[in-house]
C-alpha angles and dihedrals in degrees: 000000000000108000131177120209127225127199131174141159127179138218085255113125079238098069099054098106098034093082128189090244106050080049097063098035088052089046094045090049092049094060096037074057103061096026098260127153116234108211104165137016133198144200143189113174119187093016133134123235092204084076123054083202093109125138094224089031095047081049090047101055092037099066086045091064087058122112086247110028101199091225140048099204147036118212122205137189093231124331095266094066079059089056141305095222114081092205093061083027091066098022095068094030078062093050097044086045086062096054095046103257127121136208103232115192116211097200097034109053103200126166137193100275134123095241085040089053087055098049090046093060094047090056086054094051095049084051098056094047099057089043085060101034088051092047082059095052097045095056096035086056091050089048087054097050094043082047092055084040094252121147103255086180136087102229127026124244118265106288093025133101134177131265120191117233122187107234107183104306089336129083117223138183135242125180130234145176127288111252105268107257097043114127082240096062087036096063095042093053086050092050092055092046089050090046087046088053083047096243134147 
């Protein structure tokens, strides 16, 4: 059988030990296993599942929707590298299922029974709970930190700079000021006096 791999991690803290890398050599193991082909593979990193707007994924699909798509299957890591969102989830199983090509998942054997239907949505589901729960926590953590006047960001603004704070066992950031005097504090007051005087 002709199979295409997919692989994907996000940005999400969730992903970090789930590499590109140990994806496709456990999904290129799995078909040298059971004697498929691999004829495409496909990859999406630091990308979301809860969008099917994904470069790879977008391909992917795309060359399913051919006359003559050049696999049968998809093989995924787990069904949430396929998508976190059941909607998209079932909406593209459906439109692979019409051309003839399955999702097979390597760490969650499913099959097509009724029993094994059920247990797949309810993988999905699960999926799709932790993604949003997640989302919540994540934004609810970075309130916190902006609330108590800590960095939640990877680089400063223009004419900052860090400053580590301990904060219990953890250091944290807060951001200050450039020295005045730097060239960083001198062009900002420029760009103000330039604003004040109304130019561009």
């Amino acid at each position: 059988m002709k199979v295409a791999i997919y692989a994907r991690v996000s940005s999400d803290s969730q992903d970090v030990d789930l590499s590109i890398s140990a994806q496709l050599r456990a999904l290129r193991d799995y078909a040298a296993k059971h004697g498929y082909e691999v004829v495409r593979e496909f990859v999406d990193e630091a990308e979301s599942g809860r969008t099917a707007s994904r470069p790879a994924f977008k391909e992917m699909i795309a060359l399913a929707r051919t006359h003559q798509p050049p696999f049968e299957a998809v093989l995924v890591w787990k069904l949430n590298r396929f998508a976190r969102s059941r909607v998209d989830s079932v909406t593209y199983k459906t439109l692979l299922k019409s051309k003839g090509i399955k999702v097979i998942s390597i760490n969650e054997p499913l099959d097509d029974s009724p029993s094994g239907k059920l247990l797949e949505g309810v993988i999905e589901s699960i999926d799709e709970l932790y993604s949003a729960s997640l989302g919540q926590d994540i934004k609810r953590g970075m309130r916190e930190n902006a609330q108590r006047g800590f960095s939640s960001g990877s680089r400063p603004p223009y004419g900052f700079h860090k400053v580590g704070v301990k904060d219990g066992s953890k250091t944290r950031y807060k951001l200050e000021p450039d020295p005045e005097g730097s060239v960083a504090v001198q062009v900002i007051r420029r760009m103000f006096d330039m604003a004040l005087r109304d130019m561009g």
